[in-house]
Phi, psi and omega in degrees: 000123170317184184264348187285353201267333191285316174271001173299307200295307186300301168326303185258012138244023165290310205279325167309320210265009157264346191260357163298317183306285160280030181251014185259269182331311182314307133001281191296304169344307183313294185331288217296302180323286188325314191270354196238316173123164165317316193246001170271351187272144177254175185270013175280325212270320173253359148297304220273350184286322199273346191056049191250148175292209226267309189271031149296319164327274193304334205262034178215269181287109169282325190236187181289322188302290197301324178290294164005272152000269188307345187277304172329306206281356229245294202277340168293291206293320155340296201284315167340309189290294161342304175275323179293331181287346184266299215290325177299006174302334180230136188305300179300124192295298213287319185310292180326297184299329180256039185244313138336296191287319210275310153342304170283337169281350149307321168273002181268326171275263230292350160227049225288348182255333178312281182305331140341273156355287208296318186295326165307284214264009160073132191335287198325284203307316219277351174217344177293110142077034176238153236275317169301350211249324208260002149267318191322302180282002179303294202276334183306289289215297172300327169314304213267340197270320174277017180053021153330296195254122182284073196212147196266010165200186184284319200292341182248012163260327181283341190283325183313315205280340173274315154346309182268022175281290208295324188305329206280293206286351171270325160343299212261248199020302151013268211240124162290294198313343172323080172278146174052050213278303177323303188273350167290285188308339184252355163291312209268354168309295180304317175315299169285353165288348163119347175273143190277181216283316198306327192257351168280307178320312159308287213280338157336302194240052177296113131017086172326112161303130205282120186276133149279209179277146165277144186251018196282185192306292209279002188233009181269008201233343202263159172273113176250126177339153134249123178321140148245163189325344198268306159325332179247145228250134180260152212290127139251206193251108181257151164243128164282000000 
């Protein structure tokens, strides 16, 4: 082995055994947010979860806020690599974006310490400049360019549809028992975005495709739901 081959092979696995580490912290992080909440933890509470020293810690994260951050967009984007590739299945943006939505809210039950999580650190951490934000307008954006959607810009359909993501999902965490909580709120999304009833109605309640598990670091560690008969929900009608 050459001498660019011997540092080469060290440069990368110097850069593996950093990204275990923090995806090690990342991980433990999760517990730790759930059992203590976001604004009560110091940074002793996740060195002693991960069991790394302090400044190990530090040589990943300075502060609380930023592992916060990463942590969010790290476990959104994971999941997103799950949901998107079923929502490109369709042609159609409205379809796409409320099909989308009900997927994620759907993977906050079905990882019940996620969705726990999502519900703690509030919409801002949980999408800004994360993966959700950049299909959610992906689809919007296509909508509205197709004179789809009845809204005077893009930006007031996307604050709607996120809003009604995170609200949806502390809800169902809530109330399990809460039926077709998903497909209501994105049949009255649509209404108010301007699609009329017979196609808000289709599509709210289109037939989800069986999301598999996520296989990213952090959720390949996490207890995942398996759907049961109750879970799949038969197409109705909202009536106003």
């Amino acid at each position: 082995m050459t001498t660019q081959n011997t540092e080469d092979h060290r440069v990368r696995v110097g850069a593996q055994r950093r990204e275990k580490t923090r995806l090690r912290i990342l991980e433990n992080a999760l517990m730790v947010f759930n059992e203590k909440g976001p604004d009560m933890v110091v940074a002793e509470d996740f060195i002693a979860a991960a069991g790394v020293s302090r400044g190990t810690f530090y040589n990943h994260f300075n502060t609380i806020g930023e592992l916060l951050v990463d942590l969010a967009g790290t476990m959104s984007n994971e999941v997103l690599h799950v949901v998107d590739p079923l929502v490109l299945k369709l042609d159609n943006p409205v379809e796409r974006f409320s099909m989308g939505t009900r997927l994620y809210m759907h993977m906050a039950l079905r990882y019940p310490l996620w969705g726990t999580f999502l519900r703690r650190v509030g919409t801002q951490l949980a999408t800004r400049g994360q993966l959700i934000e950049t299909y959610l307008t992906r689809d919007l954006t296509l909508a509205h360019k197709k004179k789809m959607l009845n809204v005077k810009n893009v930006q007031v359909a996307h604050d709607i549809v996120l809003g009604s993501i995170f609200y949806g999902i502390d809800t169902l965490l809530g109330k399990r028992s809460l039926e077709l909580h998903e497909e209501n709120i994105i049949y009255h999304v649509l209404m108010g975005l301007g699609i009329e009833e017979p196609e808000a109605n289709r599509i709210a309640f289109m037939p989800l495709p069986k999301a598999k598990a996520v296989d990213g670091p952090i959720f390949s560690k996490l207890k995942f739901v398996e759907e049961s008969n109750k879970s799949i929900k038969k197409i109705k009608t909202v009536k106003n």
